[in-house]
N, C-alpha and C positions, 0 to 999 in steps of 0.2 A: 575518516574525515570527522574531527572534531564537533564539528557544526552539527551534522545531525545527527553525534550524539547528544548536543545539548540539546536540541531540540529535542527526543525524543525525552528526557530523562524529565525536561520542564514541561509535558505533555501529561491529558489527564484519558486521553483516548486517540486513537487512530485517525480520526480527524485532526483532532489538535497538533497532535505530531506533525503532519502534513501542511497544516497551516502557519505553525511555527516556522518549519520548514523551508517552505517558500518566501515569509515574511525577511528572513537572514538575506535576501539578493544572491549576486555573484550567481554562483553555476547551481543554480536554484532546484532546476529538474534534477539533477546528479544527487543533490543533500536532499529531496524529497524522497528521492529514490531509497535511498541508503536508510533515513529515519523510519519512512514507511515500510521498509520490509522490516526494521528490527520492533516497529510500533505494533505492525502484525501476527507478529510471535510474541509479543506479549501480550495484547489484548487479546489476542485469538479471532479478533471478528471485524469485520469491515461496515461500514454503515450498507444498509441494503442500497440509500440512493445513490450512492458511488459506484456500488458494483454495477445495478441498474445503466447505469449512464457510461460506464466503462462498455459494457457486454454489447450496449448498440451500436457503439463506433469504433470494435475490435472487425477488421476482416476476417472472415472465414480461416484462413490460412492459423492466424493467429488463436482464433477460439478453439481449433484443433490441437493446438498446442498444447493450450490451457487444459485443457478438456484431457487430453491423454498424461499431460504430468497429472494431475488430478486424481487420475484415477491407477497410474501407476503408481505412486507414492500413499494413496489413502488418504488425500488432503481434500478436508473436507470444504466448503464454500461457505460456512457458516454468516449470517449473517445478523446484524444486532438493528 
């Protein structure tokens, strides 16, 4: 998806990504999606208050998830 590659390429961090992201319209969660995973491997690191605010309104089900790719792959939670 073109879009958020531009978005991520005109980004200066993982936020920005993400807000560029969403700012483009149309199928806005999909291209945040997309920017944000590839914004995440490149900066390496998530702002803490995003993760914070994600980790409260994840269901259990899902923080398992999270939690076992996690730690089956070595990926670390780092945060900036």
């Amino acid at each position: 998806m073109p879009q958020a590659i531009i978005a991520f390429l005109e980004s200066e961090s993982f936020e920005d990504a993400i807000r560029k992201a969403i700012s483009i319209g149309g199928d806005s969660d999909t291209i945040a999606c997309i920017a944000g995973g590839i914004a995440q491997a490149y900066y390496k690191e998530i702002p803490g208050f995003i993760v914070d605010r994600v980790w409260l309104i994840l269901d259990s089900g899902l923080k398992r998830i999270l939690y076992n790719f996690n730690e089956r792959f070595n990926v670390s939670m780092r945060l900036s």
